[in-house]
Every structure is written in structure tokens, then in C-alpha cells.
C-alpha positions as CSV (number, residue, x, y, z in Angstrom):
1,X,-75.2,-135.9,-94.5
2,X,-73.7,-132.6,-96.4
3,X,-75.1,-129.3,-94.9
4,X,-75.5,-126.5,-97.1
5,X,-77.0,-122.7,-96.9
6,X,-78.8,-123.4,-99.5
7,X,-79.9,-126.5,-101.2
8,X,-81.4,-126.1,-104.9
9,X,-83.7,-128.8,-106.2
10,X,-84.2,-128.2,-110.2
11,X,-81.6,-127.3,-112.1
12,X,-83.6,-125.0,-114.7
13,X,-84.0,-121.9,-115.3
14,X,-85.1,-120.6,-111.9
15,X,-83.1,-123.3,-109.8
16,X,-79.9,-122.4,-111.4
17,X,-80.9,-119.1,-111.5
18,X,-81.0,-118.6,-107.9
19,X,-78.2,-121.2,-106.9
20,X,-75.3,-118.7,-109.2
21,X,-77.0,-115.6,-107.6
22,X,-77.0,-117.5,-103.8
23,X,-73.4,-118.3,-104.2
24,X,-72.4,-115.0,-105.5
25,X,-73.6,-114.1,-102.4
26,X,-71.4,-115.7,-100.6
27,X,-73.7,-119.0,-100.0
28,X,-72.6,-122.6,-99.7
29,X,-74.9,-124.2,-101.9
30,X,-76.0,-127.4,-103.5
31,X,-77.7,-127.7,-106.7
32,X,-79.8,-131.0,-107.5
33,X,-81.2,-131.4,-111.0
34,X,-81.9,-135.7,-112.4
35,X,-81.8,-134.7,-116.2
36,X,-79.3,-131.9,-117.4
37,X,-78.3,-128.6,-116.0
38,X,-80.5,-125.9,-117.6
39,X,-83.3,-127.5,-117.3
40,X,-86.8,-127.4,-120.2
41,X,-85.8,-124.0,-121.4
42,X,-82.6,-124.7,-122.4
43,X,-83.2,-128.7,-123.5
44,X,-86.7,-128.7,-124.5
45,X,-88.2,-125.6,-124.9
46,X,-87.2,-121.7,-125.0
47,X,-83.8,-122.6,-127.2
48,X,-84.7,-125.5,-129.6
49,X,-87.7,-124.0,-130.8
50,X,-85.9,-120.8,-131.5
51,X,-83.7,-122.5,-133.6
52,X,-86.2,-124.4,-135.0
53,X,-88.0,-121.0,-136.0
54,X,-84.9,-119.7,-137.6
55,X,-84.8,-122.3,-139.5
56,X,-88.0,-121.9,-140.7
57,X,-87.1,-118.3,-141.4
58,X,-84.5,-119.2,-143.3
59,X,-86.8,-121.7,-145.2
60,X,-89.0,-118.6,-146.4
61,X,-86.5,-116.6,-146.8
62,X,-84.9,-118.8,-149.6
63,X,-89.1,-119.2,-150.9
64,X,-89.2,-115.6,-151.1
65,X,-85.3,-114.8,-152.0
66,X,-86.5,-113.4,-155.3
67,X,-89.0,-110.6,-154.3
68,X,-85.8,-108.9,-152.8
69,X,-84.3,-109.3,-156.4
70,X,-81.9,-112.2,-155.3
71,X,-81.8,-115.8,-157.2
72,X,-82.4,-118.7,-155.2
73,X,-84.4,-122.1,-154.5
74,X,-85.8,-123.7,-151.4
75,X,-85.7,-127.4,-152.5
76,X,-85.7,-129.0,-149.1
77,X,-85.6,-129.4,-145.3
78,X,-83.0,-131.9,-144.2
79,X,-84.1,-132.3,-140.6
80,X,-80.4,-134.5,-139.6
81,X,-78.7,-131.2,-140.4
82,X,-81.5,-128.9,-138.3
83,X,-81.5,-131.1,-135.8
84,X,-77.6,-130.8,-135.5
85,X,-77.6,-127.3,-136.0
86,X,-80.5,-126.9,-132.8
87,X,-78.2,-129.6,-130.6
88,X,-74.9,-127.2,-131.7
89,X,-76.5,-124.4,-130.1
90,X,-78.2,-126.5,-126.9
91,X,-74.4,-127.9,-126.2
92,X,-72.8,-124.5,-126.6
93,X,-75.0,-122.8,-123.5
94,X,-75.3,-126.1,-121.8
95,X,-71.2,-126.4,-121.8
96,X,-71.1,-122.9,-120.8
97,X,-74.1,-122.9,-117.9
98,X,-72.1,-125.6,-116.5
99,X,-68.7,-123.8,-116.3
100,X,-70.4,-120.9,-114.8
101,X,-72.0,-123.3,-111.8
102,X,-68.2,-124.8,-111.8
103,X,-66.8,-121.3,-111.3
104,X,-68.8,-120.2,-108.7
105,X,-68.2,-123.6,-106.5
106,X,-71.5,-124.7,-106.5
107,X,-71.8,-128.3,-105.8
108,X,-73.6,-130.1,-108.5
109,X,-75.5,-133.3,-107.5
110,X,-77.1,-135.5,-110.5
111,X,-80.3,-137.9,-109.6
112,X,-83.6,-137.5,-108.3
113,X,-84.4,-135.5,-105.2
114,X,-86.8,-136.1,-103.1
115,X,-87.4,-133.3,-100.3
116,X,-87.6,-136.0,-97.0
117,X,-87.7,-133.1,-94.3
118,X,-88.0,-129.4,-94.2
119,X,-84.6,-128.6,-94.5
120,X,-83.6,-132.2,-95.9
121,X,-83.4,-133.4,-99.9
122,X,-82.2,-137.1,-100.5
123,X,-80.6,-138.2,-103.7
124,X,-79.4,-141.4,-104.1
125,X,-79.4,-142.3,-100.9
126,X,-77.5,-139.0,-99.6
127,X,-78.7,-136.5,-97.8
128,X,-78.1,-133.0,-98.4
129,X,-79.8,-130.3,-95.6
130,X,-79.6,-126.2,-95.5
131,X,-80.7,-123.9,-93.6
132,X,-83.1,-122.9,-97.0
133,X,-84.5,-125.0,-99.3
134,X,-85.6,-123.7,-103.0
135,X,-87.7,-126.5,-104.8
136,X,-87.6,-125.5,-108.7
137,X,-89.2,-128.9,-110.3
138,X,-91.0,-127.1,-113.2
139,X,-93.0,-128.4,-115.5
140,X,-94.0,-131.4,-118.3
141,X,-96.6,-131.0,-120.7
142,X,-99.8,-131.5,-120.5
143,X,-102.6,-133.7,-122.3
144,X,-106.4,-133.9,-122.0
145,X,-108.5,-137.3,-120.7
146,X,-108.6,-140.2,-122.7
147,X,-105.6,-138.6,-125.5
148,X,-103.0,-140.5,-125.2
149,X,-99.6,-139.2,-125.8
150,X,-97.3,-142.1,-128.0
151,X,-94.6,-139.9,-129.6
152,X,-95.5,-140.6,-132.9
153,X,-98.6,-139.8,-134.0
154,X,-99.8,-138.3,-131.1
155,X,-96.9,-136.2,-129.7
156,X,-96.1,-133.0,-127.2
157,X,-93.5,-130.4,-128.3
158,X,-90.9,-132.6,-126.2
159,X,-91.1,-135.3,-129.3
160,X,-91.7,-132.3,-131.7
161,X,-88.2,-130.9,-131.2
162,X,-86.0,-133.8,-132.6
163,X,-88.3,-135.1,-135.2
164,X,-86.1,-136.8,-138.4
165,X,-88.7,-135.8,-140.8
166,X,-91.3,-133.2,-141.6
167,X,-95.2,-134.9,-141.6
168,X,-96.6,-134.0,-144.6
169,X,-99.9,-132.3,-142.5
170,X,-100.3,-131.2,-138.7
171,X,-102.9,-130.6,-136.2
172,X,-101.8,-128.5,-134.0
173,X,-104.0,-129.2,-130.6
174,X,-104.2,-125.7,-128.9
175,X,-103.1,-122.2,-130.4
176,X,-101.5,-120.4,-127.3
177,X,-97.8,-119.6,-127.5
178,X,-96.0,-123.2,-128.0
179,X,-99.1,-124.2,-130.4
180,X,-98.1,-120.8,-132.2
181,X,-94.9,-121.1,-132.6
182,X,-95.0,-124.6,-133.8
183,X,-97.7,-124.1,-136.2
184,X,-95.6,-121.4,-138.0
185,X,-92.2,-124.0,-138.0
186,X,-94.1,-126.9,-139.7
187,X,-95.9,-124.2,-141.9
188,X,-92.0,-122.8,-143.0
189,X,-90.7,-126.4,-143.1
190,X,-93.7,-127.5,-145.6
191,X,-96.4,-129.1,-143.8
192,X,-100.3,-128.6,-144.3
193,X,-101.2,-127.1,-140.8
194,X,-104.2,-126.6,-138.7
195,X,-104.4,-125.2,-135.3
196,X,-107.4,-126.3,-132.9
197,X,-108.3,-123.9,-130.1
198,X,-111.3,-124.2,-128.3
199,X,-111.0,-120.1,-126.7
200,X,-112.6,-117.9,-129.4
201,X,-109.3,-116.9,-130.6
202,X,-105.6,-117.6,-131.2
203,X,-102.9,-116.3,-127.9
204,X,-106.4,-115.5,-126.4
205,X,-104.1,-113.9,-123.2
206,X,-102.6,-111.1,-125.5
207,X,-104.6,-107.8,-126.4
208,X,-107.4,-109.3,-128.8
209,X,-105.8,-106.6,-131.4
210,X,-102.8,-108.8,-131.6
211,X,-104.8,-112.0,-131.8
212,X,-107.0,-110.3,-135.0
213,X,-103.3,-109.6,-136.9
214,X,-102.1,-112.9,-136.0
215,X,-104.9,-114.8,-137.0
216,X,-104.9,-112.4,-140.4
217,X,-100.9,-113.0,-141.0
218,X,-101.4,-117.0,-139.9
219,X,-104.2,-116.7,-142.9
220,X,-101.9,-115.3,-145.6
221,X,-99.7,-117.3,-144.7
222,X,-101.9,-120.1,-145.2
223,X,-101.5,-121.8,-141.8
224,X,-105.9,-122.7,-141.0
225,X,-106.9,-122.8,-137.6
226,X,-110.3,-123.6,-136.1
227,X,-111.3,-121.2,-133.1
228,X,-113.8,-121.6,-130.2
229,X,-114.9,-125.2,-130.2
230,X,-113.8,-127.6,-128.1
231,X,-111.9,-131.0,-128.5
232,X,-113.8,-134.0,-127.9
233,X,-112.1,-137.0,-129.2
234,X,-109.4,-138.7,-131.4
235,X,-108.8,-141.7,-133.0
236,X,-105.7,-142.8,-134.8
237,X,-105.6,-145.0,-138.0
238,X,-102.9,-146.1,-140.5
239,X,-103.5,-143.1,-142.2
240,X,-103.1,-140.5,-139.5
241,X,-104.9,-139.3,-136.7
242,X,-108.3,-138.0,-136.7
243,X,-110.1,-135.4,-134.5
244,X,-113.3,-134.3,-133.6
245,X,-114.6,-131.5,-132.2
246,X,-118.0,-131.3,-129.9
247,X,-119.8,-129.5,-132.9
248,X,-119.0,-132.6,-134.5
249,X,-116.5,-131.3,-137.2
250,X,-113.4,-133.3,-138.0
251,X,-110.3,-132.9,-139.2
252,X,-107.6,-135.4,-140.1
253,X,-103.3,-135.3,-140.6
254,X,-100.4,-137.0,-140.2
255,X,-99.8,-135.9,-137.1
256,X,-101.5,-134.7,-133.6
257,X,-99.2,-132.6,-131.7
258,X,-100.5,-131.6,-128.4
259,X,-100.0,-128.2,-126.9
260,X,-102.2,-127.7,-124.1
261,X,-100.0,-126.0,-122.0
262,X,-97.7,-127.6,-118.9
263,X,-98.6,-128.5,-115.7
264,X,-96.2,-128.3,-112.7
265,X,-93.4,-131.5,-111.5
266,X,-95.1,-131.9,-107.9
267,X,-96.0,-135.7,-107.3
268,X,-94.1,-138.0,-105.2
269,X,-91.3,-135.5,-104.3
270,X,-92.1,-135.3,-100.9
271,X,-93.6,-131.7,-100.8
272,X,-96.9,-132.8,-99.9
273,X,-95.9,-135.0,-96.8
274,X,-93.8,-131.8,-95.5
275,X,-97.4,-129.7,-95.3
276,X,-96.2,-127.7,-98.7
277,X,-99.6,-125.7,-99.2
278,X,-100.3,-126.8,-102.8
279,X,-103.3,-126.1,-104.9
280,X,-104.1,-128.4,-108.5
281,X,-100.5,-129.4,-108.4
282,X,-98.8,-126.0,-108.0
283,X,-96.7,-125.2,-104.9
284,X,-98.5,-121.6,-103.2
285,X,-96.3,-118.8,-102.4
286,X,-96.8,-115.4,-101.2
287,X,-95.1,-112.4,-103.3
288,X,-91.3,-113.2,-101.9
289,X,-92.0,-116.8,-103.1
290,X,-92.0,-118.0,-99.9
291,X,-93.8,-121.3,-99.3
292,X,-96.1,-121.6,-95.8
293,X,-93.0,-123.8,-94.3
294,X,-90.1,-121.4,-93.2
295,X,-87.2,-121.8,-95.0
296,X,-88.7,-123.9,-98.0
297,X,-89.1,-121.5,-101.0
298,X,-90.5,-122.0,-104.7
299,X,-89.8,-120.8,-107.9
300,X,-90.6,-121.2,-111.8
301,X,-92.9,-123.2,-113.6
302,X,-93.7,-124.9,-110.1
303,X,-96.2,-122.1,-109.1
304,X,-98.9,-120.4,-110.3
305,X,-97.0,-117.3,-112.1
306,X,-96.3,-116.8,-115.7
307,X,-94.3,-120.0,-116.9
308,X,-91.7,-118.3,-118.7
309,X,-87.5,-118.8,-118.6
310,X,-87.6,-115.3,-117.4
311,X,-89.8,-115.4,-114.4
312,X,-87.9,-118.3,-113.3
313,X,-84.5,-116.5,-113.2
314,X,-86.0,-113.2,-111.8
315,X,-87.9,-115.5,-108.9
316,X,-84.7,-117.1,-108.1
317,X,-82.9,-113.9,-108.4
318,X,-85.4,-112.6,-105.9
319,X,-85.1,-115.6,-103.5
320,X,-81.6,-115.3,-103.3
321,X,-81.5,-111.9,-102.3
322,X,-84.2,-112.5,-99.9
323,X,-82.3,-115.1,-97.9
324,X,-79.0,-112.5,-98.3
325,X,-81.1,-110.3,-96.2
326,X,-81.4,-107.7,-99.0
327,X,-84.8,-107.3,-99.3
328,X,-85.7,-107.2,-102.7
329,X,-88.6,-105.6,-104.5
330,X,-91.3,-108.1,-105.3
331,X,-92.0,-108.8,-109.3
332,X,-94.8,-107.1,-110.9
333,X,-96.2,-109.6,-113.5
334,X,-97.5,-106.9,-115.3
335,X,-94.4,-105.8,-116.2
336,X,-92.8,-109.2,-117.6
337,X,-92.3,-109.1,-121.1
338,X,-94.0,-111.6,-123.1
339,X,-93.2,-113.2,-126.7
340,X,-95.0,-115.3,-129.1
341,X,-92.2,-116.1,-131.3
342,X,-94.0,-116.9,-134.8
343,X,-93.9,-115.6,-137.6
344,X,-95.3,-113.1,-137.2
345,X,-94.0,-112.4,-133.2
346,X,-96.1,-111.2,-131.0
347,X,-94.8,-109.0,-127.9
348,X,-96.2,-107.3,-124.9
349,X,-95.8,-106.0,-121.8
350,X,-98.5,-104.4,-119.2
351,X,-102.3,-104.6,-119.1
352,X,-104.6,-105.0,-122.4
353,X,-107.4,-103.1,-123.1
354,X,-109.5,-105.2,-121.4
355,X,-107.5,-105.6,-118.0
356,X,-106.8,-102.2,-117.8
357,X,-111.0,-101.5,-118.5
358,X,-111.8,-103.9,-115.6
359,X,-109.1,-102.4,-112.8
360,X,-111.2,-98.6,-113.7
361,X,-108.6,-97.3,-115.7
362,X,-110.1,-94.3,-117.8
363,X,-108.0,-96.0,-121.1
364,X,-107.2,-94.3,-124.2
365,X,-105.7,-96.5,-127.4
366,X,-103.0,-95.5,-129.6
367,X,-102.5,-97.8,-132.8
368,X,-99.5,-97.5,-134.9
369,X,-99.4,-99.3,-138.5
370,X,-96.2,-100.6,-139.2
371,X,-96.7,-99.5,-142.8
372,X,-94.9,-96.3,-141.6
373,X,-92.2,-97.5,-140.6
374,X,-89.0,-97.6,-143.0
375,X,-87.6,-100.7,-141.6
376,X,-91.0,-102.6,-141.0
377,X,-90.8,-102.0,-145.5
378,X,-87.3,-103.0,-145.7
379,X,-88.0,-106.4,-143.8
380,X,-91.6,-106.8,-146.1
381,X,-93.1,-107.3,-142.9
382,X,-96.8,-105.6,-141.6
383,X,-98.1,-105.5,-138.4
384,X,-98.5,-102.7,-135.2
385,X,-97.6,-100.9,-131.7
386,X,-100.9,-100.5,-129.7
387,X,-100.2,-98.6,-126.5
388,X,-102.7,-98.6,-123.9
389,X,-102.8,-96.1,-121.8
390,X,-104.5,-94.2,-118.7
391,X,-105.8,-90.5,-120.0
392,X,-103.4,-87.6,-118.9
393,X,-101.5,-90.5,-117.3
394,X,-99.0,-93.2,-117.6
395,X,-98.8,-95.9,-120.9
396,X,-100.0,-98.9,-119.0
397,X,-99.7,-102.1,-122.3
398,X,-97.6,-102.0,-124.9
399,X,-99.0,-104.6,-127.6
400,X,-96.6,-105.4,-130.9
401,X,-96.8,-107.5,-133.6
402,X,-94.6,-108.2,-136.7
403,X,-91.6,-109.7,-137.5
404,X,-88.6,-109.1,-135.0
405,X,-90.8,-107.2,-132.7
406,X,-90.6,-109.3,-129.8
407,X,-86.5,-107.4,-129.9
408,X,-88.4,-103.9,-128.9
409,X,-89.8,-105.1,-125.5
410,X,-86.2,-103.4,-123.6
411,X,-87.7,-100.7,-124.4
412,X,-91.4,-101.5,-124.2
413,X,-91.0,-102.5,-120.6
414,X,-88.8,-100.0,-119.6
415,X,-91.5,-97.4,-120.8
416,X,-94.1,-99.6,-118.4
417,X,-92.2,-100.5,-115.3
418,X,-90.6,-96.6,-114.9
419,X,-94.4,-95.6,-115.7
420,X,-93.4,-93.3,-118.6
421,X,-96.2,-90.9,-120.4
422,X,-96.4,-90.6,-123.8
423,X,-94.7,-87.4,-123.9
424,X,-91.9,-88.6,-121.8
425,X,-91.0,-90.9,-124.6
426,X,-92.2,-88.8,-127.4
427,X,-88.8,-86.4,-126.2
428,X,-86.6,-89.5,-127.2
429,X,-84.7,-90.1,-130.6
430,X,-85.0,-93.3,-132.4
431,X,-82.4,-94.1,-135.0
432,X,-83.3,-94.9,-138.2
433,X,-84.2,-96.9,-140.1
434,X,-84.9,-99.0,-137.5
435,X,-88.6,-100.8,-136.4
436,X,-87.7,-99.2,-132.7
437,X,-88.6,-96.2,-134.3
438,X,-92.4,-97.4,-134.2
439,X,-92.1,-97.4,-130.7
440,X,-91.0,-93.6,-130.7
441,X,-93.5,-93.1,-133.7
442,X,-96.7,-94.5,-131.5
443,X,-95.6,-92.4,-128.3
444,X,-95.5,-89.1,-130.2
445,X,-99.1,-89.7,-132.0
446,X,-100.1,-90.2,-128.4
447,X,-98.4,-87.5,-127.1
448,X,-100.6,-85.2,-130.0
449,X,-97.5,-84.4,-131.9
450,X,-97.4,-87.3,-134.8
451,X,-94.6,-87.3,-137.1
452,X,-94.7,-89.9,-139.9
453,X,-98.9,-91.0,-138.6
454,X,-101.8,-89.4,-139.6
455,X,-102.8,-87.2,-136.7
């Protein structure tokens, strides 16, 4: 038996996160992951689908070469070289991650853990016990009863990322953020798409301003969707897979890709038979992520917070620093950045209209039409910056769409977490051209001094 600090079990985003920051803290720790260091984000989610999205910009790009007067032809996706390119960039941060663990003397354990006491994980037959345990299992996606996932015509994004071909038509099974952002790949890579979401409207957790201007753009674009009925069946053929909604409409494609969000890595890993509180899967913490049994802790996609690379690394951050003794502040979820990365992207931070209506906030609105904005023109891209804010008080949302946006949310949550007022920001220069200017641009309208807006 090796006895540790801390012992790590999940290697993503929030286990590695909080194993580097544990052992620059002078920690002996273990880290236990059974697939590859770094985890979903880094394998099979946050970094592949970026690329994958570039690509696809770089698809539309070459479509659209000649309305910035330059000569050229898309002819083709050649999905052996996009899938090298998105493994290139997958082995470059995976080779580096693991250095970094290396560096720091972390000892790295591959296999399948299984947490056997309170202080105990066993992996292949060895025991590993500290005085702290983090579990950091995350998360697999999800299906629905009675669809049946078989990685060919009926696939989850995990399948989607290392497809050799493009199908020629997709139904896209959900239209929150993954759904999104897959929807607007196929569309750039050539495929007839069609998103089914059975809330009444696309990224239905963003400001419903966004979801209007997404749903407009995804129209232009000609990406179809089908909002606010629900999925009741699907049957595959020869030809494709057909589905059917309860209002008894159908709709049939190549190709059923499920995105119905992910659900958390919790059965059989021993949490349950250590009296983890747990609740539909998820492990239950309280605002340190600490679990109900004393020195067990939690972290990413394993609880009930947003499930986003992010949030893992700042809860394991936090964790850390909590066992150091260093009493960290605990993380306001209003103030996490979130990004939809389609084309268009859609970024927030803070509270929606609606949120901030229903905590009693006397709200005022501030929209600002990227139409006025120099670079926004450049880039042939439209969209907005909606602040919300309290009246004679702080900005309390920040709601963006358009291309590249989801690169102004330093600022956006900087403005939210420090509690800026309009005029506080209104006093700051933007360079220009630049589509940070919008941000400046919005803040002085609210602020009653508008520069390049109609007051």
C-alpha cells in the first residue's frame, strides 16, 4: 500500500487540475485516470470539436473567399487530413499535460480505480490511501429509453469526432451547446442538417435574445431545426434513420447523432458503498466541494455544477487550496463564462433577463447591434452585446453573439465578477477596430453617453 496526501481519481480536467495545483503546494500526490491524461475535454470534447469548427470555418471561408474579392474554390472535405490535423493538436497538449504532471513529481497511475475505503482507491490490485481523496470521474453521454446508441447510424459526439466521411444529411437529436456546435460543423463540412429540440428554443439556458439571433443566423445559414416537440421514437433502415416526434412529424437522414447532454461516471466505483451522498448519479457537495465523508472531495462533471473544462479546473483549484489550508473563496456560477462555439458563438456571463427578473432585480436592458461595430463589418459578421443590468446599479449579464465573440468574455466577466456599472466601463478605451469595442460601445449607451449607437 502507497500513502499519499492526496490521491486523485480522474485524470481530466478537474482531477489534473487539482493534482498540479496540490503538488505545487507542496503535496505528495497520486493521480489515477484508466484512459489518457486530460481526460473528455482534451480527447473527446472541448479541443476536437474546436478544431473541427475551424475547419468548418475554414470550409466557408474558401465558399465565401470571393465576397472579400479573393479567388478561390471549396471543392472538398478530406476528413483523413481533418482528422489528422484535430489528433496533431490533441497530441501536442496531451504530450505537454503530461510533462507538466512529470515535472511536478506527481505519480501517475494508469487503470481503473475503484475507491474501496474512505481514504483508499485500488487499481489493479494496489492500493493507494491519503489523507484526501478527490474523485473526478466525469462524465459520458447520454441517450434517451429505447435509442440505442451503435456508432454508426445512431452515434454520440464521442463517434462524431473521428468520423472518415461526411453523411450526406444529419439529425441532430438536441440543440443545446454540443448539438450547436455540431450542427454548424456538418453544416460547413456539407451535410443537409436538422436539429431536434424538444425545449421551445435552441441553447434554451442562454438569454432568449441570443437564442432568437441564433436561430435567425442557423436559418440563413440554412441549418433547419424543429423546436418544442418532443422525441418519441426511431427506427433505422438501409436508408438511414428515421425519427418521429410525439406530434407525429418525421424526419429522416443519414445519420442520428445524439446530443442529450452527459450524465455523470458514478456506478460501481465504490462511492456509493462508502455512504457518498449521491442524488440521480451525481456526487453532492457543499460550496468547498466537499463530499458528506471527511476528507473525500468532488469535482467536475461528477456533480451537479456547470459541466464545463473550466469549472473543473477552478473546483480542483479550489480543492487544493482548501486542503493547503488557504481558504479559498467559493465559485460564483454566475460568473463562469459560458460559450456556444457555432457559427455564430454564443457568449455570456451572469444572470439573463429572466434570472435576474425572478431574484427581484429592478433590470434595465441595453442592446448593442453589431452593425456598428467596424470590425463586426470587416469580419461580415452580425449579431449583439445585451447587458443586463440592475437600475442605478451594477451590469449583472453580459449576453453576446456573433462570430469570435465568445474571445470578449475576459472582459465580460471581469465587468460582472468586480460588479462594474456602466459608467465604470464606459471611462475605459477600446482599441480599434476591434469587436471589444462593442463591449465599450454597449456600456457607454448604458451609461447615457452613446458614441457610435443611437441614443
Amino acid at each position: 500500500m502507497a500513502e499519499f496526501d492526496l490521491v486523485v481519481l480522474g485524470g481530466g480536467s478537474g482531477g489534473y487540475a487539482s493534482a498540479l495545483r496540490a503538488s505545487q503546494l507542496g503535496m505528495n500526490v497520486v493521480l489515477i485516470e484508466q484512459d489518457k491524461l486530460g481526460g473528455t475535454c482534451l480527447h473527446r470534447g472541448c479541443i476536437p470539436t474546436k478544431a473541427l469548427l475551424h475547419a468548418g470555418e475554414v470550409a466557408d471561408s474558401a465558399r465565401h473567399a470571393g465576397e472579400f474579392g479573393v479567388k478561390a474554390e471549396f471543392i472538398s472535405m478530406d476528413m483523413l487530413a481533418v482528422n489528422a490535423y484535430k489528433d496533431g493538436v490533441i497530441s501536442k497538449l496531451h504530450k505537454g499535460l503530461q510533462g507538466l504532471v512529470k515535472s511536478r513529481n506527481i505519480t501517475y497511475v494508469e487503470g481503473h480505480g475503484k475507491l474501496v475505503s474512505k481514504n483508499t482507491v485500488e487499481v489493479n490490485g494496489v492500493q493507494y490511501t491519503g489523507k484526501n481523496v478527490v474523485l473526478a470521474t466525469g462524465s459520458y453521454p447520454k441517450t434517451l429509453p429505447g435509442l440505442e446508441i451503435d456508432g454508426v447510424q445512431i452515434i454520440t459526439s464521442e463517434q462524431a469526432m473521428s468520423m472518415d466521411r461526411v453523411p450526406s444529411s444529419v439529425i441532430v437529436l438536441g440543440g443545446g451547446v454540443i448539438g450547436c456546435e455540431f450542427a454548424s460543423v456538418w453544416h460547413s463540412f456539407g451535410s443537409d442538417v436538422t436539429i431536434i429540440e424538444g425545449l421551445p428554443r435552441l441553447v434554451a439556458l442562454e438569454d432568449e435574445s441570443s437564442s432568437k439571433q441564433l436561430e435567425r443566423a442557423f436559418r440563413k445559414r440554412g441549418i433547419k431545426f424543429e423546436t418544442g416537440t418532443k422525441f418519441a421514437s426511431a427506427t433505422k433502415s438501409a436508408n438511414g434513420v428515421t425519427v418521429t416526434l410525439e406530434n407525429g412529424s418525421t424526419f429522416t437522414a443519414e445519420v442520428l447523432l445524439v446530443a442529450v447532454g452527459r450524465g455523470p461516471v458514478s456506478a460501481n466505483i465504490g462511492y456509493d458503498e462508502q455512504g457518498i451522498t449521491m442524488d440521480r448519479g451525481y456526487v453532492i457537495v457543499d460550496e468547498k466541494c466537499r463530499t458528506n465523508v471527511p476528507g473525500i472531495w468532488a469535482v467536475g462533471d461528477l456533480i451537479p455544477t456547470l459541466q464545463l473544462a473550466h469549472v473543473g479546473f477552478a473546483e480542483g483549484i479550489l480543492v487544493a487550496e482548501e486542503i493547503a489550508g488557504l481558504n479559498p473563496r467559493p465559485i460564483n456560477y454566475d460568473g463562469v463564462p459560458r460559450v456556444t462555439y457555432s457559427e455564430p458563438e454564443v457568449a455570456s456571463v451572469g444572470l439573463t433577463t429572466a434570472v435576474a427578473k425572478e431574484r427581484g432585480h429592478d433590470v434595465v436592458e441595453l442592446t448593442y447591434d453589431l452593425a456598428g461595430n467596424g470590425k463586426a463589418n470587416i469580419l461580415k459578421t452580425a449579431g449583439s452585446v445585451k447587458l443586463v443590468a440592475q437600475k442605478n446599479g451594477p451590469v449583472l449579464g453580459i449576453h453576446m453573439v456573433g462570430s469570435r465573440v465568445g474571445e470578449l468574455l475576459a472582459e465580460a466577466q471581469l465587468i460582472f465578477n468586480w460588479e462594474a456599472e456602466a459608467s465604470d466601463v464606459a471611462a475605459l478605451i477600446h482599441a480599434h477596430p476591434t469587436l471589444s469595442e462593442a463591449v465599450g460601445e454597449a456600456h457607454l449607451a448604458l451609461a447615457g453617453k452613446p458614441l457610435h449607437a443611437h441614443g
